[in-house]
N, C-alpha and C positions, 0 to 999 in steps of 0.2 A: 504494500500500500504506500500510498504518497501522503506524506502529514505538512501542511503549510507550517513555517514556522515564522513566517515574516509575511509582509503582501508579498507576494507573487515569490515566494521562496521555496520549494518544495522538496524535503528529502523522501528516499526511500527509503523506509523500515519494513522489519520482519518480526515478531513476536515468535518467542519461543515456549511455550507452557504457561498455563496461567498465573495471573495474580495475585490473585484469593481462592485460596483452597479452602473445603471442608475439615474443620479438626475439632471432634467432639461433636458440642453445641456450639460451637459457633463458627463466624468462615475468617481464615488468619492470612494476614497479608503478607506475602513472601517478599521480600528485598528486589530489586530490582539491579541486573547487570547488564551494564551498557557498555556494547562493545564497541573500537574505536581501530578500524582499521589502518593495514600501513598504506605504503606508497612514498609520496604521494600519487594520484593518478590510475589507483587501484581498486578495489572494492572490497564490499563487504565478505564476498564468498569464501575466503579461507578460511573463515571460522566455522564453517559448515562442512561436515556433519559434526568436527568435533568436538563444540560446545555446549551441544545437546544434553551431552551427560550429566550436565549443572541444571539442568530443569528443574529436580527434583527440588532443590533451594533455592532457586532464585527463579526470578523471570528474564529469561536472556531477552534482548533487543539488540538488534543489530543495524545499522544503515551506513549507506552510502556518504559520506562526508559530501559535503556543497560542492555542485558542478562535478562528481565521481558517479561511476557508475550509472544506476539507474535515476540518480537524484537528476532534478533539472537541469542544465544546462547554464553557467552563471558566467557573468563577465569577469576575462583574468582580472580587474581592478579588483574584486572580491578574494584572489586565489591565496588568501593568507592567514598565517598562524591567529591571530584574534580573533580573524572571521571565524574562522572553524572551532576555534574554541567558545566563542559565545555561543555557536551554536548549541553543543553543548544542552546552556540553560535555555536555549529557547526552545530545542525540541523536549525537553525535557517539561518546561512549559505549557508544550503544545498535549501532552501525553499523562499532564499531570502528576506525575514521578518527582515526588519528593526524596533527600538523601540517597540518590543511584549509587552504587558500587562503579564504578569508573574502570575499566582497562585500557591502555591503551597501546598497540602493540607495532614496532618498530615506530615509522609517524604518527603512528596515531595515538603514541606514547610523547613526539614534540607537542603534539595539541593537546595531550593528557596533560603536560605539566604546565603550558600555557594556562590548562584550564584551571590547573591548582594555583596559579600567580594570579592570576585576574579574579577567580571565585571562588576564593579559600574556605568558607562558609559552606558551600553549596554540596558536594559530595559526602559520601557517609563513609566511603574509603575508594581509596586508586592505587592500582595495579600498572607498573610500570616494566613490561614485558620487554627485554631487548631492543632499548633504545637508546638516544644519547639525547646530550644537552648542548654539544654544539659539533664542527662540522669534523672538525678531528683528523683528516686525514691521513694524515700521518703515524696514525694507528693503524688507519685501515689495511694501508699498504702494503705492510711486510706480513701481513695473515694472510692476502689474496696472493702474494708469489708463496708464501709455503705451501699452502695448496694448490698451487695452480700455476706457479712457476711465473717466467718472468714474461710470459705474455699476458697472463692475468691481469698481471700487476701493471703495466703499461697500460692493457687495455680501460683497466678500472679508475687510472690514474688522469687520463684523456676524458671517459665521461666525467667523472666528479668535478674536474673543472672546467672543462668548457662542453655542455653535453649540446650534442647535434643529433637528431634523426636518424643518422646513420649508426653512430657509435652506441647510443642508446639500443637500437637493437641486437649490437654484436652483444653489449654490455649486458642485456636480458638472456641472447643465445647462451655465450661463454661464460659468466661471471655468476650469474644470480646463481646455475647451480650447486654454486661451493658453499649458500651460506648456509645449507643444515648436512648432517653429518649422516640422512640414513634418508632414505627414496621418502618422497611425499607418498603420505597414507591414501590418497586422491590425485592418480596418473593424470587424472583429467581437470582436475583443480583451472589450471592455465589459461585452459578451454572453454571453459565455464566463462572466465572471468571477464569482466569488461571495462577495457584500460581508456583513460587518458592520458596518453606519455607528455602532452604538451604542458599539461600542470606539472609534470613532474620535472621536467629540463625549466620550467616558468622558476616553481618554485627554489631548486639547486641554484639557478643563475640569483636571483632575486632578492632570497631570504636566507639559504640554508649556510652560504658558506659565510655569513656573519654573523651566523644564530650564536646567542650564549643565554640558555636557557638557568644555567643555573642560579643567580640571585632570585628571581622567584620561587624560586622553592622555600624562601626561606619562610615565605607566608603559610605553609603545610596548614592546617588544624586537623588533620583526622590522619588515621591509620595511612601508613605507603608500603607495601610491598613491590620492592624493587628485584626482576630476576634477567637472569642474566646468561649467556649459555658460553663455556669457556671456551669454546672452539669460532665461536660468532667472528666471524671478517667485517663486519660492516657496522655494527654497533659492540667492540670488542668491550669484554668486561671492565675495563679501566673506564668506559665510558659509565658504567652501571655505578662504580665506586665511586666516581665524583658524583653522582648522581647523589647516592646516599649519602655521603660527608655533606653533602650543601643541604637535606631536609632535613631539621629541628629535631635534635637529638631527643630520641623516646616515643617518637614518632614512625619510624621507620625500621624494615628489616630487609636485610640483602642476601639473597639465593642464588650462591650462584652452581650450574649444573655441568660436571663434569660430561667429556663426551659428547654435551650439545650445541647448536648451531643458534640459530635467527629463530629463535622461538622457541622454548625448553619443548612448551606444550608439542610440537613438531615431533621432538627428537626424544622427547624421553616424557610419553604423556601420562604415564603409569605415576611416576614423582612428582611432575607439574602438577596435575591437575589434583595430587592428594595434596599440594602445596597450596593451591586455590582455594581449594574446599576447606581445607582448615585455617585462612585465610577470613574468608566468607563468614564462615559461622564463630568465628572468634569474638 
């Protein structure tokens, strides 16, 4: 479905299990977790089917960030981190969802912690899955030639700073399949999915290689679980660790997962998601 969140704004969202269950005599309101996809330029569908399995506690909601995927179509002047972090409260407005549980996974973890700087009040906890706070490079680098040698690492080195059309697709061919450590559980995942690569070279050129997300963090108020996968090329653990040093000491806890890649949940969903779950219901 498409929910207006603004005049003429319209994301797509998807509902995962309901929100008021029967328990006993009366019907009790399960929590609500809102998922925040990567990219930029990508969508909602990777979380599907594997999120599912949180129904039982929560009510997942998933949608397409502004101008991704199946959401409307919006002008690049829109394509940026406040935007997509207000939205946020707005769709959450629109859906009447007080204190959401928050994820937000690779980018969708930039606009998770945007969302914790600008609405530090407004979440009941956020989940900071495999992402960073700023553009890092230099990190990234020498993880994409270990795995992948040194045309990796030229090739990965060429998109990140000056992405074109061209290299963006070598960079999706060659490169994206190094960031997890075992075959996507969904061959068809890719296939499925529906890209806007021009926000995603918009936003790189734009915003990302001057981002420095971390002083906001320091407005945290609620719970962060920040996780992190040791073998990740593109949002490497040292990204996760600043991440944690900069949110409000007592506030926050850092997982990080031997073995895995660009999304624990991916690479080792048996730990993630008993990390989730006991996360959630804490």
């Amino acid at each position: 479905m498409r929910i207006e969140i603004a005049p003429d704004v319209r994301l797509f969202v998807d509902v995962d299990g309901f929100g008021l269950v029967p328990d006993g005599p009366v019907m009790r309101e399960k929590p609500t977790l809102l998922l925040l996809h990567g990219g930029p330029g990508f969508d909602h569908t990777g979380f599907k089917p594997a999120f599912s399995q949180l129904a039982d506690i929560v009510q997942v909601i998933t949608y397409d960030h502004r101008a991704h995927g199946r959401s409307d179509p919006r002008p690049a002047a829109e394509w940026k981190l406040d935007t997509w972090a207000d939205d946020v409260v707005r769709l959450c407005d629109a859906l009447g969802i007080v204190k959401p549980i928050v994820l937000g996974q690779s980018f969708g973890g930039f606009v998770a912690q945007r969302y914790l700087a600008r609405h530090p009040g407004h979440p009941a906890k956020v989940i900071l899955s495999s992402t960073s706070a700023g553009f890092n490079l230099e990190r990234k680098l020498p993880v994409f030639e270990r795995l992948g040698g040194p045309s990796a690492r030229a090739l990965a080195e060429t998109f990140w700073r000056e992405p074109t059309e061209a290299n963006t697709e070598a960079y999706l061919r060659e490169v994206h399949p190094l960031y997890n450590t075992r075959p996507p559980a969904t061959p068809d995942g890719r296939l499925r999915a529906l890209y806007r690569l021009d926000i995603l070279r918009h936003f790189i050129v734009h915003e990302m290689q001057g981002m420095d997300l971390l002083p906001g963090l320091a407005a945290a108020r609620c719970p962060v679980l920040v996780m992190a996968g040791a073998q990740d090329p593109v949002c490497p653990p040292a990204d996760s660790q600043d991440i944690f040093a900069a949110l409000p000491a007592g506030r926050a806890e850092l997982q990080v997962y031997p073995g895995c890649g660009h999304g624990a949940w991916r690479d080792d969903p048996e730990a993630a998601f008993a990390a989730l779950r006991r996360f959630i219901l804490a």
